[in-house]
C-alpha positions, 0 to 999 in steps of 0.5 A: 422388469423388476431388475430395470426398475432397480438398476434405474433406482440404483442410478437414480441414487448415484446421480443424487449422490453426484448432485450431493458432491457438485452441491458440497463442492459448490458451497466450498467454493463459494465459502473460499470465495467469500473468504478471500473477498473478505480477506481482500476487503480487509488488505484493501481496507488497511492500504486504503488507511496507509495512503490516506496517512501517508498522503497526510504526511505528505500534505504535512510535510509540504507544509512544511517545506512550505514554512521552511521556504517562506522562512528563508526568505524572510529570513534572507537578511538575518543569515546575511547579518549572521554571515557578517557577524562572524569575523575569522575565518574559523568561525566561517569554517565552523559555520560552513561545517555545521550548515554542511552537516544539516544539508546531510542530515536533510539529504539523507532524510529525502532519500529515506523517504522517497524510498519509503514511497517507492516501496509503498507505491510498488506495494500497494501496485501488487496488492492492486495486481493481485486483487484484479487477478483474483477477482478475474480467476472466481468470475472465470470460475463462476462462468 
């Protein structure tokens, strides 16, 4: 009976040494979780401040856009008498070049920045993806 007694006590302390391990392995768990939460958080955090800055650019530069419209509009007369104004054809060719020029320049810039919103959205779409799959692993995990 003595031999019962301490093969019982002997399983006893094994079991007690699993619950240790599960417990240690839970903590661990629950720390790494708690680490990417945080981590997530923080991205989170840092694309929610880019969107928020760059939908001020764009409100900025819809503004912009905005004046530079109204601007021609009003303007409409003066480039007419400016047209007028020149008097070869020289200074019409001159005139054409530079107003190609900054037609360039603008073209250039819009698809710079198209790209960058592209990129952006196509960032912030995986950041998001991620966070979801991350989230849907510890909440299967925790099940």
């Amino acid at each position: 009976m003595s031999q019962q007694v301490v093969g019982w006590l002997q399983e006893i302390k094994d079991l007690q040494q699993q619950v240790k391990a599960a417990q240690a392995s839970e903590q661990a768990a629950h720390a790494s979780a708690d680490n990417w939460r945080k981590r997530y958080e923080i991205e989170a955090g840092q694309r929610r401040s880019e969107v928020l800055a760059l939908q001020d650019a764009i409100a900025q530069l819809q503004a912009e856009l905005d004046r530079v419209k109204a601007a021609s509009y009003a303007s409409e007369t003066e480039v007419e008498s400016e047209i007028f104004e020149l008097q070869t054809v020289s200074e019409l060719q001159a005139k054409l070049i530079e107003v190609w020029s900054d037609r360039n320049q603008l073209v250039q810039d819009l698809q710079a920045e198209q790209l960058s919103h592209s990129e952006t959205r196509k960032s912030l779409t995986t950041a998001l993806g991620d966070a979801v799959e991350m989230l849907s692993n510890l909440k299967a995990g925790q099940s």
